[in-house]
VEXDREN-2710 file (C-alpha; in Angstrom, 1 decimal):
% VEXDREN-2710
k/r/px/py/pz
1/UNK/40.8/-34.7/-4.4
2/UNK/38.1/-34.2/-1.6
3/UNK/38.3/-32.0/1.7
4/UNK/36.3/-32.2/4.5
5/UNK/34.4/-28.7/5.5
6/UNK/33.8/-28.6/10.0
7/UNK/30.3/-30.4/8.8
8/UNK/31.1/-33.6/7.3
9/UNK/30.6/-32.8/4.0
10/UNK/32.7/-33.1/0.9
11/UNK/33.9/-30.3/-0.8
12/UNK/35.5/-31.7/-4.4
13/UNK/38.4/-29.8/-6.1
14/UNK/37.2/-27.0/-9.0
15/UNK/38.8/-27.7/-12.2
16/UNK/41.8/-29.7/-11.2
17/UNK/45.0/-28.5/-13.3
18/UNK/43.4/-25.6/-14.1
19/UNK/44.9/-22.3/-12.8
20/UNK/43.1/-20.1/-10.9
21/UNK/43.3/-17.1/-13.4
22/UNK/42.1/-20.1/-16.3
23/UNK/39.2/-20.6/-14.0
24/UNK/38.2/-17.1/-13.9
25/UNK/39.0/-16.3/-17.7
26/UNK/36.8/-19.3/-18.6
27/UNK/34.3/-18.7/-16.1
28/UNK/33.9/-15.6/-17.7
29/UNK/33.7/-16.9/-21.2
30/UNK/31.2/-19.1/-20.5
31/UNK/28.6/-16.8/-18.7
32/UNK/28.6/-14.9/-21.5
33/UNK/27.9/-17.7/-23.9
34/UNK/24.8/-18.8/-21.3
35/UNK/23.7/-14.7/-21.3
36/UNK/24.1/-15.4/-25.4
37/UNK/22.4/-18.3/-25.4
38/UNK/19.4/-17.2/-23.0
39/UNK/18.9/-14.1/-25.9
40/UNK/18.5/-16.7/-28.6
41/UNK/17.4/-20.1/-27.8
42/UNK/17.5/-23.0/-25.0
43/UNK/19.6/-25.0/-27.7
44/UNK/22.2/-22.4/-27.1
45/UNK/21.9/-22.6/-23.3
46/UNK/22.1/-25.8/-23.1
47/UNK/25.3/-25.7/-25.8
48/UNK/26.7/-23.6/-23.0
49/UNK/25.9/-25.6/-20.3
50/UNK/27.5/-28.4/-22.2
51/UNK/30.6/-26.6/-22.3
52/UNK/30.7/-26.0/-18.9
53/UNK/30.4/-29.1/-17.6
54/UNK/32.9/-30.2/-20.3
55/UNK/35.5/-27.7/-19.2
56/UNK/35.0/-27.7/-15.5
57/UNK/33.9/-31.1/-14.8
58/UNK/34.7/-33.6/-17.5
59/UNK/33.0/-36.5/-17.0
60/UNK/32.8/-36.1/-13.5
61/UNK/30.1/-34.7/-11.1
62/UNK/30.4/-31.6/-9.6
63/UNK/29.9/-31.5/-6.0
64/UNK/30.4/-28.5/-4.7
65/UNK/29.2/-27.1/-0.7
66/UNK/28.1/-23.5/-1.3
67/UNK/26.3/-22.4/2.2
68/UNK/24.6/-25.7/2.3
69/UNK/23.6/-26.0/-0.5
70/UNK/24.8/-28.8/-3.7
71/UNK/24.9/-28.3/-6.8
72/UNK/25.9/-30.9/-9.7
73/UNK/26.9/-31.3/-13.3
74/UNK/26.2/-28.9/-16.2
75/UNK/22.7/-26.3/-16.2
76/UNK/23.0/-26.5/-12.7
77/UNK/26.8/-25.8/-12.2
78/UNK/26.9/-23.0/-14.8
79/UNK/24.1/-21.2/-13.1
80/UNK/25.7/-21.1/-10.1
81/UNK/29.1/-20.0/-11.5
82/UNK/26.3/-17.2/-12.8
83/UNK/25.3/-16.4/-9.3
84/UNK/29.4/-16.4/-8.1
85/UNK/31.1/-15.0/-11.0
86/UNK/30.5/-11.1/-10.0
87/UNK/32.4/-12.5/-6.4
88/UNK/34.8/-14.4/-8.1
89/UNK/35.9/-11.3/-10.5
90/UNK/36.4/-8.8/-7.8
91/UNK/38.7/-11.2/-5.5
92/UNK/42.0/-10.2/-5.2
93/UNK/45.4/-12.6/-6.4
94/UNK/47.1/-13.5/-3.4
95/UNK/49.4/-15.0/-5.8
96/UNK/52.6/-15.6/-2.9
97/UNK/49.9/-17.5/-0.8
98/UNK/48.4/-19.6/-3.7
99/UNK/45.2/-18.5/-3.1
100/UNK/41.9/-15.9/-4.4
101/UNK/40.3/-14.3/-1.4
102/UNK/36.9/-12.8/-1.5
103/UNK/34.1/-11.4/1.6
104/UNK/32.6/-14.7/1.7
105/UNK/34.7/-17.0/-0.1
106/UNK/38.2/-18.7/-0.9
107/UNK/39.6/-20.5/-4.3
108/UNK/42.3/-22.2/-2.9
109/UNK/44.8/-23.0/-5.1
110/UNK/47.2/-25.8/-4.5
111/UNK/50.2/-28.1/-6.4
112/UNK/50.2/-31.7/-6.2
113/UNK/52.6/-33.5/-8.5
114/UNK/53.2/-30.9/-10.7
115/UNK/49.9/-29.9/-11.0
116/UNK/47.5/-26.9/-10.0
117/UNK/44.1/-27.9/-8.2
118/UNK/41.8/-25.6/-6.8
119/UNK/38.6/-25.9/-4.5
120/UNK/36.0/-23.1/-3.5
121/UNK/35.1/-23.3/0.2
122/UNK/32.8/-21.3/2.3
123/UNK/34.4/-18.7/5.0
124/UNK/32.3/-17.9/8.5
125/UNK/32.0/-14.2/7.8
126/UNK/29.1/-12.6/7.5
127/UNK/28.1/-9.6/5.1
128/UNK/29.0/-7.1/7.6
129/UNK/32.3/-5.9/9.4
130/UNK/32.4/-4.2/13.3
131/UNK/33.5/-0.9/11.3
132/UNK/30.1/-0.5/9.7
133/UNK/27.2/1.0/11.1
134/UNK/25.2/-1.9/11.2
135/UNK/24.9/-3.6/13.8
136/UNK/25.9/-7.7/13.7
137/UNK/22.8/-8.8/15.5
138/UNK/22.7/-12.5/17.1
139/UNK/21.0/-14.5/19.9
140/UNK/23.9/-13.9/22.5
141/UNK/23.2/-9.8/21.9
142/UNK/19.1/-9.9/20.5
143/UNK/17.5/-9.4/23.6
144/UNK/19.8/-6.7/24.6
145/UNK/20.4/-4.8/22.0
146/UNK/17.2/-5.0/20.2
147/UNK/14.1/-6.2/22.7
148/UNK/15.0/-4.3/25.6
149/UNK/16.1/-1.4/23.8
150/UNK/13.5/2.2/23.4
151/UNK/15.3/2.8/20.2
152/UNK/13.3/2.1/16.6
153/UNK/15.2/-1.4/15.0
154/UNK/15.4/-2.2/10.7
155/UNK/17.2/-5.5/11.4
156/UNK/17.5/-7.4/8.2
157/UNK/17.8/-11.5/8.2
158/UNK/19.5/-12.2/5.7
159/UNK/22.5/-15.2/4.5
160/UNK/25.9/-14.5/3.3
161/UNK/25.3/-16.9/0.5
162/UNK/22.2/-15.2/-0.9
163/UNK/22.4/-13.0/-4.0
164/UNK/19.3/-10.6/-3.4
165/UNK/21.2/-9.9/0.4
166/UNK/24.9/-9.1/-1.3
167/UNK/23.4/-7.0/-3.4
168/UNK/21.4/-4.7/-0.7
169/UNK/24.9/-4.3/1.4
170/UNK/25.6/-1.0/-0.1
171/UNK/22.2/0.3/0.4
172/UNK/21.5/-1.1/4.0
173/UNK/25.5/0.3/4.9
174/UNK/24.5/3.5/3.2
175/UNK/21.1/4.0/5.3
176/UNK/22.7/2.6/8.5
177/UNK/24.7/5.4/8.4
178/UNK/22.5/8.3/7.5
179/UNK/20.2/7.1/10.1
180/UNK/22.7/6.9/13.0
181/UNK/21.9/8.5/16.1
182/UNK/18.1/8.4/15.5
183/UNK/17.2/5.0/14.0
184/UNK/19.0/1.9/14.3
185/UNK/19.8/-0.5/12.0
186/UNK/21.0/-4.4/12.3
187/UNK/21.3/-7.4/10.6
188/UNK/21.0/-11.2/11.6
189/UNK/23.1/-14.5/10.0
190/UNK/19.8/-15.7/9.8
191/UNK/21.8/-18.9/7.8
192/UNK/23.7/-19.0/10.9
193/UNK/21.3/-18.4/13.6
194/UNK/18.7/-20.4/12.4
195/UNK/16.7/-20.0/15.8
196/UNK/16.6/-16.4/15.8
197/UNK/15.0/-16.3/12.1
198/UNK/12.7/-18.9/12.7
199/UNK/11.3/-17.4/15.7
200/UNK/10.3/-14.2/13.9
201/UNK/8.8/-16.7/10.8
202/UNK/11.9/-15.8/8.4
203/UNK/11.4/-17.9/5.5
204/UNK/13.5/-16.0/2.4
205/UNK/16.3/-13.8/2.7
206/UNK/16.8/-11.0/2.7
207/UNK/13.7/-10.4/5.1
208/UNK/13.5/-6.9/6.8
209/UNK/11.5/-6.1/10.1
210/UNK/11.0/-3.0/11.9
211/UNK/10.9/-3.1/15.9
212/UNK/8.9/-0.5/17.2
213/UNK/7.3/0.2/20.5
214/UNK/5.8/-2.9/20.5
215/UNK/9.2/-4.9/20.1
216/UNK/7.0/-8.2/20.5
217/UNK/5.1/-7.5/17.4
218/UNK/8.1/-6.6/14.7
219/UNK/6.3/-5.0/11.3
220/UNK/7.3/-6.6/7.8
221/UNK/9.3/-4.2/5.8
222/UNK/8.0/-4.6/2.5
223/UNK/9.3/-1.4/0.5
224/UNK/12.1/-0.8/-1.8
225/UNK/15.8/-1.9/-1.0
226/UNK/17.5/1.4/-2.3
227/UNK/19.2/3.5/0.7
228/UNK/16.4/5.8/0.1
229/UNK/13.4/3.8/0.1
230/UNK/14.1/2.3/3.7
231/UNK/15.6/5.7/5.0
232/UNK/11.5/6.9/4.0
233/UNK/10.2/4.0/6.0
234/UNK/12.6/4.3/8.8
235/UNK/11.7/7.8/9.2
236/UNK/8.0/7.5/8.9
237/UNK/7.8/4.2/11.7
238/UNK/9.9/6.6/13.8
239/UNK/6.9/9.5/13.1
240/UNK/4.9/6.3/14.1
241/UNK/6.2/5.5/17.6
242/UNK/6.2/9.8/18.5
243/UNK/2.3/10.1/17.7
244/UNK/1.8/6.4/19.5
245/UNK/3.8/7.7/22.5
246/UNK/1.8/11.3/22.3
247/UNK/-0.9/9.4/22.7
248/UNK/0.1/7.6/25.5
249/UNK/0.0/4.0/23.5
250/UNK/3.5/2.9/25.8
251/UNK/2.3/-0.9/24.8
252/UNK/2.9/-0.4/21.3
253/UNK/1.0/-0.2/18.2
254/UNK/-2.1/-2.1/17.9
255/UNK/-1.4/-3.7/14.9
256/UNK/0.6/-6.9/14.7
257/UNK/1.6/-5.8/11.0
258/UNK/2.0/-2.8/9.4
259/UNK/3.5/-1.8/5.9
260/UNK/7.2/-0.6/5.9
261/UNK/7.2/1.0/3.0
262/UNK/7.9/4.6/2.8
263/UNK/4.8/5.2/0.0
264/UNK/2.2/2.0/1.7
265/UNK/-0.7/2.4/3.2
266/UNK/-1.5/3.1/6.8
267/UNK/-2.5/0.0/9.0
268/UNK/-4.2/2.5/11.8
269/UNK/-8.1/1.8/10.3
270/UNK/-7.0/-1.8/10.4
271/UNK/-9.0/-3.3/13.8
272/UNK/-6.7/-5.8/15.2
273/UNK/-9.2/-8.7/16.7
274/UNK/-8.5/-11.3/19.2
275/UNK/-9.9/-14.1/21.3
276/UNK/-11.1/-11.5/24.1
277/UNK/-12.2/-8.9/22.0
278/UNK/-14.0/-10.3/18.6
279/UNK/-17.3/-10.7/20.1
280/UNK/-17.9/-7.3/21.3
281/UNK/-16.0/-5.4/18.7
282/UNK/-17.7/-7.6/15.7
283/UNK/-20.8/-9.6/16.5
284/UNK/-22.6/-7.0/18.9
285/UNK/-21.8/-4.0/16.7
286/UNK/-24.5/-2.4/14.1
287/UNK/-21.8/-1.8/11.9
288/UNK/-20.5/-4.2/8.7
289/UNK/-17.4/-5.9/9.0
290/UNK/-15.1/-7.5/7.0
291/UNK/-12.5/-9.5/9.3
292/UNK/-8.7/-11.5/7.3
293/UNK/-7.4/-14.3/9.4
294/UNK/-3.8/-14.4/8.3
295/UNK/-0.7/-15.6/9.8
296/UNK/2.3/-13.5/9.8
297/UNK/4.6/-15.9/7.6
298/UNK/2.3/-16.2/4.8
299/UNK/3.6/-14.4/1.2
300/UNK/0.2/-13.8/0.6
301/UNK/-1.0/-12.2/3.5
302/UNK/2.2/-10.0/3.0
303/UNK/0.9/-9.2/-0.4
304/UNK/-2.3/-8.5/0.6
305/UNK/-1.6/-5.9/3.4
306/UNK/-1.4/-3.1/2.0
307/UNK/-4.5/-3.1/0.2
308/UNK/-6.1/-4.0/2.7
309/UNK/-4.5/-1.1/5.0
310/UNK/-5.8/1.4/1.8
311/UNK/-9.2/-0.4/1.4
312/UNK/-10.2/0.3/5.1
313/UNK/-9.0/3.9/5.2
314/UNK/-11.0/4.3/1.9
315/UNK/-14.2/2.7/3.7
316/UNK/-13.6/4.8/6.7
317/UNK/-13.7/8.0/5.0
318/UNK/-17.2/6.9/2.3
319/UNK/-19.0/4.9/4.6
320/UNK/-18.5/7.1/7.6
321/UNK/-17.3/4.0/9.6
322/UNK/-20.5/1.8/9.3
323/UNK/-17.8/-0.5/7.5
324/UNK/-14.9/-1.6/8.8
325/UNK/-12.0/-3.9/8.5
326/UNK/-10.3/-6.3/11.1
327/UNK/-7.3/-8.8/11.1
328/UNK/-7.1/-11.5/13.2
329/UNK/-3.3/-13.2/13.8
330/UNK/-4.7/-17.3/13.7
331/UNK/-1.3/-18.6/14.8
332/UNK/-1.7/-17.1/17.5
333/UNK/-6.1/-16.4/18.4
334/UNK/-6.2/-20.2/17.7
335/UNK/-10.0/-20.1/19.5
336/UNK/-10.8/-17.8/17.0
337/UNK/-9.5/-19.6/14.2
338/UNK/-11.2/-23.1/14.8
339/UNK/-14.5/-21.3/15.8
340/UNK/-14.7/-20.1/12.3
341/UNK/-12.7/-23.4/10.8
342/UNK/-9.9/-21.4/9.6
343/UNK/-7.5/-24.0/7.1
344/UNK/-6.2/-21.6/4.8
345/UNK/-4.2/-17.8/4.7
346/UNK/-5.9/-15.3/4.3
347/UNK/-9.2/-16.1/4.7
348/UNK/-11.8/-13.6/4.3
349/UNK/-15.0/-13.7/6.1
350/UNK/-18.1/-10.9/6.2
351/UNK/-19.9/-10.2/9.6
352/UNK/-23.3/-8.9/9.5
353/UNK/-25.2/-8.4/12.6
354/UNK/-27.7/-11.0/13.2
355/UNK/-26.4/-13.1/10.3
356/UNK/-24.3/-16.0/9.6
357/UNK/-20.5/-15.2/8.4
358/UNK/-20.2/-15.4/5.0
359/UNK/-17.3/-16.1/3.2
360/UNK/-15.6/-13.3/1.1
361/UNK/-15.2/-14.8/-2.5
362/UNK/-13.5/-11.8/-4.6
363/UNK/-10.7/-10.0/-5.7
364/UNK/-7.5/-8.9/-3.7
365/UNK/-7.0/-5.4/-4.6
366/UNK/-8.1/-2.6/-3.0
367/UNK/-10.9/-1.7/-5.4
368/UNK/-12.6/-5.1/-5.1
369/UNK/-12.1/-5.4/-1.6
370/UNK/-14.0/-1.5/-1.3
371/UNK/-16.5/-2.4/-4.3
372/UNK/-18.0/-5.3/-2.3
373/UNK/-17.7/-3.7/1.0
374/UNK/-19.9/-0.8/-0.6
375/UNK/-22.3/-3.5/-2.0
376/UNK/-22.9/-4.6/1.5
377/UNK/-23.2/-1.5/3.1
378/UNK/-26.0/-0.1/0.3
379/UNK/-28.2/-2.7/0.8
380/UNK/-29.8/-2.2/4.3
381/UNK/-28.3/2.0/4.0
382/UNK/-31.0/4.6/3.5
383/UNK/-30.3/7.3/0.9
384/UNK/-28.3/10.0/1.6
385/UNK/-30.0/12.9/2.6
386/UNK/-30.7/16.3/0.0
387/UNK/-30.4/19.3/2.0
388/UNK/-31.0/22.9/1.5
389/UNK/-27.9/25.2/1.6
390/UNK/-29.1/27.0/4.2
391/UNK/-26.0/28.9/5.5
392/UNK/-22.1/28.2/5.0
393/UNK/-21.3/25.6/7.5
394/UNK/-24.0/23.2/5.4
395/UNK/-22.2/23.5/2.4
396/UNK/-18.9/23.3/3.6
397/UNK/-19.5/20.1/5.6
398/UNK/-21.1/18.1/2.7
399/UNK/-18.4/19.0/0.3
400/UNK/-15.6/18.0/2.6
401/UNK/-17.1/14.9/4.3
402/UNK/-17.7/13.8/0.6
403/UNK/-15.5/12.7/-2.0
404/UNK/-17.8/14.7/-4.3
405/UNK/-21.2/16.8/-3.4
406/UNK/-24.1/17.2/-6.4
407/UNK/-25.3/20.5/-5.7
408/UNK/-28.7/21.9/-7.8
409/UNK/-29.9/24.8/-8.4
410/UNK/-33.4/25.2/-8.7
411/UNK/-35.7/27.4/-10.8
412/UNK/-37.5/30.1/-8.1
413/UNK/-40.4/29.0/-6.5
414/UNK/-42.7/31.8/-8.6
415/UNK/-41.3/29.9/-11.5
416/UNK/-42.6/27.0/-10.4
417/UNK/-44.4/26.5/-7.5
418/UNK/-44.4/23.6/-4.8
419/UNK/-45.8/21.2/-7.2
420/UNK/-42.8/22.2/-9.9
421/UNK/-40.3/21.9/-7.6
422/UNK/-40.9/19.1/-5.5
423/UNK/-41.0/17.3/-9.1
424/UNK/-37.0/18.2/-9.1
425/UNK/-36.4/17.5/-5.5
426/UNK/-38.2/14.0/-6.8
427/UNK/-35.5/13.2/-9.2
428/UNK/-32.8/14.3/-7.0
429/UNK/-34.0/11.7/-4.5
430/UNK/-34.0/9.0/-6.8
431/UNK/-30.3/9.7/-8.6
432/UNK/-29.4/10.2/-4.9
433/UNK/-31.0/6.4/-4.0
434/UNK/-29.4/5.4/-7.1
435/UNK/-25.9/5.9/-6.1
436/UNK/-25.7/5.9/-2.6
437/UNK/-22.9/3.2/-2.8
438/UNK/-20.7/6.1/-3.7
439/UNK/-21.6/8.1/-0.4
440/UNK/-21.8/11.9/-2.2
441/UNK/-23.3/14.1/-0.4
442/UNK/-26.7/15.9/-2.2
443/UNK/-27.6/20.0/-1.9
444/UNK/-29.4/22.0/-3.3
445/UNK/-30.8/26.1/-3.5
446/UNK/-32.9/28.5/-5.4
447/UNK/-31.9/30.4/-8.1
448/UNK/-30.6/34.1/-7.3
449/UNK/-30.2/32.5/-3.2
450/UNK/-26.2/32.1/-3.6
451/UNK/-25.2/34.1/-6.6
452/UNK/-21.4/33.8/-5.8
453/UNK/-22.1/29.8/-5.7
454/UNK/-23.1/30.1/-8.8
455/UNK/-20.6/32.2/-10.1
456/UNK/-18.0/30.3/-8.8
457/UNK/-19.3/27.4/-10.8
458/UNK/-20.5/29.1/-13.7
459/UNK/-24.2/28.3/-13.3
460/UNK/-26.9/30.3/-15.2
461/UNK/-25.7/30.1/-18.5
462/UNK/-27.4/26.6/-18.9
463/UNK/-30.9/28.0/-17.4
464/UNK/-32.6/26.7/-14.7
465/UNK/-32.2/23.8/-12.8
466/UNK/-28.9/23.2/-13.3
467/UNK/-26.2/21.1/-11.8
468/UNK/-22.6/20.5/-10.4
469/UNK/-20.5/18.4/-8.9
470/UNK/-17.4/19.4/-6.6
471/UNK/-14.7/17.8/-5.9
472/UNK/-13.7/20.1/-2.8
473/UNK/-10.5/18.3/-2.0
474/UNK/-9.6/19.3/-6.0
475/UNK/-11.3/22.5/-6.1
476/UNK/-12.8/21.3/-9.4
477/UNK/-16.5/21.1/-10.8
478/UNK/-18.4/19.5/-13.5
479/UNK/-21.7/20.6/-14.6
480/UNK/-24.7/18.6/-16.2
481/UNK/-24.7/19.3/-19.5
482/UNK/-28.0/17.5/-20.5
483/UNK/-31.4/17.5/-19.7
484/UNK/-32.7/17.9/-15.5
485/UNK/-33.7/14.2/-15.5
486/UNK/-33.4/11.2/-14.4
487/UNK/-32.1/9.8/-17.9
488/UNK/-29.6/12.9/-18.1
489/UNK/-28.5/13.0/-14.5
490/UNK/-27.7/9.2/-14.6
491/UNK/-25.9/10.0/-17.9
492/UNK/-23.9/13.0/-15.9
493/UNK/-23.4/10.9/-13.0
494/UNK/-21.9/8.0/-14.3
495/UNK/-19.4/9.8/-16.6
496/UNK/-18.2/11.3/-13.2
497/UNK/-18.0/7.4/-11.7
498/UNK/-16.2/6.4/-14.3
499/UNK/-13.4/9.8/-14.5
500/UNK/-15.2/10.9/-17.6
501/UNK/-16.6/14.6/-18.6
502/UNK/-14.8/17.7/-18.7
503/UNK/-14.2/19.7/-15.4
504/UNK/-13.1/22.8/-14.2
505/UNK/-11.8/25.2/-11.4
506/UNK/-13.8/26.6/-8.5
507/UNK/-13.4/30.2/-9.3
508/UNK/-11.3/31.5/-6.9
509/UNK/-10.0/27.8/-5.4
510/UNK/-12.1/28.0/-2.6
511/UNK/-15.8/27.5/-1.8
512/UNK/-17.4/30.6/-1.9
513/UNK/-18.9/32.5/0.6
514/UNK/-22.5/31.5/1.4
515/UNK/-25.4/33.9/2.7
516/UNK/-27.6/32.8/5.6
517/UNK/-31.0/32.1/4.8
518/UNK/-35.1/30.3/5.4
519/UNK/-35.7/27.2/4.6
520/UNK/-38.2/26.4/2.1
521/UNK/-41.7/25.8/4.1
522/UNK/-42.8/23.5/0.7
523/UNK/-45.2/26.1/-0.4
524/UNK/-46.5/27.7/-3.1
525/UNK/-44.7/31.4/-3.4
526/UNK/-46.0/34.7/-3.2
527/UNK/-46.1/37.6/-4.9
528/UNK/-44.6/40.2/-2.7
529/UNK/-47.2/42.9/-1.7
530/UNK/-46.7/46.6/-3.8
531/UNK/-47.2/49.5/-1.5
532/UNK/-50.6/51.5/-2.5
533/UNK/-49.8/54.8/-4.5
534/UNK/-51.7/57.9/-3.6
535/UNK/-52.3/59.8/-6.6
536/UNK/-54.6/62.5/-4.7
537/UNK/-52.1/65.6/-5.0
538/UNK/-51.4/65.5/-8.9
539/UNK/-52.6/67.8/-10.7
540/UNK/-53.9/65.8/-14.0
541/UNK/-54.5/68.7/-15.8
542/UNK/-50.5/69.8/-16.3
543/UNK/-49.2/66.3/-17.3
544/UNK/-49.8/66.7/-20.8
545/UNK/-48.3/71.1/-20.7
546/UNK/-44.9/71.3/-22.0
547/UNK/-42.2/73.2/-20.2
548/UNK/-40.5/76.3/-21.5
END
């Protein structure tokens, strides 16, 4: 027997004859033989899957309209009676009506000549009800509630049929309500308002966005669905839109995405670049830049966000901003797009002033994306510059500007003279040169200058020169162990690239305090001049007498 559902399509009885209770027993029986059989072989599966259309179908095929979607004989069939079966087993008998009710669902059950039939068909109700928190979102209410609104907006698009969305109800309920009154949360029958997903580029479900300031420019929510997780992200957007409002940004934030996630990266040191303002920000700037075309619906442009979000913060911070990153939305800075011949998302392309484009090649993860960046940057950068610690605020800047800062300390000029050390200062120029890519910073003072520098790092029992590098945002040090040289330095140095070598503490977890003093005027030292002795009033004769 066949039924027509309100589209035209058939929906064929489920197991004719078979009660509704033998349906769900079975059912039962027979996902555990496919769990069984998916442990041991794909003999076994299919074995099960053989039973199942054997016991359900016979030798018919099994047609059956589940949100849209058909699925027929055998494999097929007993997978989806895997996706339904947790549905099917919490409905509850409704035995005086003849039928199993469940949210989204009904088995009806009905006699016909003495016999049971039943048939599954799909009800209109969404995943939420009016008592929740969550607010049933739609095209008659969107604009309203949502676009015109000054409140921050999770609205998750999701279909009543899909697994991955039944299962986030809880979580979405539970966050919905610990967010009430400060963040609100919604959710759109994107299966059923097929217009409203598609104009925000929903193409799986469930698909979150957050609505911030800039309610034309929704961010992708890509963090975890526990309550939790999006309560995190919830609260940091909100943190978000305050600063952008302190700030007087009322249009929104100037990124067209941004991670949801609660742990992800910042977009802020992504550039957002469009038709009016690529050629000033990019191709008349001094600075390196590294510009994605995405568009907003492609999975890997999601995938790639974040580290791109990390890689530019990371960039900001080493290269002082001489390298930066961009994104350019090419669905919608179509000039852009073609002017570069744009086919593919992302796309990747380098910017150098005076230079062609070049097309980025490498890796997608933040460390390749940074590796390369640096590559570009060291090529045309001078070396860093080696300064004398001349006074606290030297110190102090280099060490926290830097991710690390190589401090020596140099033998005294009477030890050595100019030639001596401007030998050391020599090396130190070219280990500096050598890893600039890295952007530390490079110091340097005399012996016995800062004695509570080098008691904080434990200097001096090595001799002189010696070496450290600190890690100021750790408070932690390493010293050169090896020889002052350009062999043992490069040894020391890439131990540290690489998170090898032993470190240490900054006694007492601070930078020490630094004493004010000359700069070396690069020559030889002095002797300091000994005050003449006058020798006139001693009486010779009684130094040798001895005393009573």
């Amino acid at each position: 027997m066949e039924q027509k559902t309100r589209g035209g399509s058939r929906v064929r009885q489920l197991v004719p004859g078979k009660s509704a209770n033998e349906v769900v027993a079975n059912g039962e029986r027979l996902h555990e033989g496919l769990s069984d059989g998916r442990a041991r072989s794909d003999g076994r599966e299919r074995s099960a899957a053989r039973s199942a259309n054997s016991f359900f179908y016979g030798d018919e095929t099994w047609l059956i309209l589940v949100g849209g979607w058909e699925a027929t004989r055998g494999e097929q069939g007993i997978k989806d009676w895997e996706n339904k079966r947790n549905e099917l087993l919490s409905w509850t008998d409704n035995s005086r009506e003849g039928r199993w009710t469940g949210r989204n669902q009904q088995l009806h059950c009905y006699k016909k000549t003495g016999a049971v039939a039943c048939v599954l068909v799909l009800s209109v109700q969404g995943l939420y009800s009016p008592s929740d928190d969550v607010v049933d979102l739609s095209p008659s209410n969107f604009d309203r509630e949502v676009m015109q609104s000054d409140s921050l907006w999770l609205v998750e698009f999701y279909a009543p049929w899909c697994g991955h969305c039944q299962r986030l109800v809880p979580d979405w309920k539970k966050a919905a309500t610990a967010l009430k009154g400060i963040v609100k949360v919604g959710a759109v029958d994107a299966d059923q308002h097929k217009s409203l997903g598609g104009q925000y580029g929903v193409r799986g479900f469930p698909t979150i966005k957050i609505f911030g300031s800039n309610k034309n420019k929704p961010e992708d929510y890509q963090g975890g669905r526990s309550s939790q997780a999006i309560v995190d992200a919830a609260i940091n957007a909100l943190r978000s839109l305050v600063k952008d409002r302190m700030a007087g940004k009322s249009g929104g934030s100037d990124q067209s995405r941004q991670s949801g996630s609660g742990g992800g990266a910042s977009k802020k040191d992504v550039v957002e670049l469009t038709d009016d303002n690529f050629d000033q920000t990019v191709l008349n700037s001094d600075d390196v830049w590294m510009v994605e075309f995405f568009a907003p619906w492609c999975g890997h442009c999601k995938n790639l966000e974040p580290e791109w979000a990390a890689a530019a913060t990371e960039l900001k911070e080493q290269t002082k901003g001489k390298v930066r990153l961009g994104a350019v939305d090419a669905t919608v800075h179509q000039v852009l797009a073609s002017r570069y011949g744009i086919r593919g998302f992302p796309t990747i392309k380098l910017f150098r002033k005076g230079e062609d484009p070049e097309d980025y090649e490498g890796g997608r993860s933040r460390s390749d994306i940074v590796a390369r960046a640096l590559d570009l940057f060291s090529e045309n950068a001078p070396p860093p510059e080696l300064l004398e610690i001349l006074n606290e605020d030297v110190l102090k800047k280099t060490c926290e500007d830097h991710q690390l800062c190589i401090i020596a300390v140099l033998p005294h000029i009477l030890d050595t003279g100019a030639s001596g050390r401007n030998g050391y200062l020599e090396v130190m120029m070219k280990m500096a040169e050598k890893y600039k890519k890295k952007m530390w910073g490079w110091l340097w003072t005399e012996a016995g200058a800062q004695m509570e520098l080098e008691t904080s790092l434990g200097i001096g029992g090595f001799g002189y020169p010696a070496m450290a590098a600190i890690n100021a945002r750790k408070m932690k040090f390493a010293l050169l162990k090896g020889s002052f040289s350009e062999t043992g330095i490069h040894e020391f140095l890439r131990d540290l690239s690489v998170g090898r070598g032993s470190t240490a503490p900054v006694g007492g977890g601070a930078l020490p305090k630094i004493n004010a003093v000359e700069p070396w005027d690069g020559k030889d030292g002095e002797l300091p001049v000994e005050d003449d002795i006058d020798l006139s009033d001693v009486e010779l004769d009684d130094l040798g007498k001895d005393e009573l």
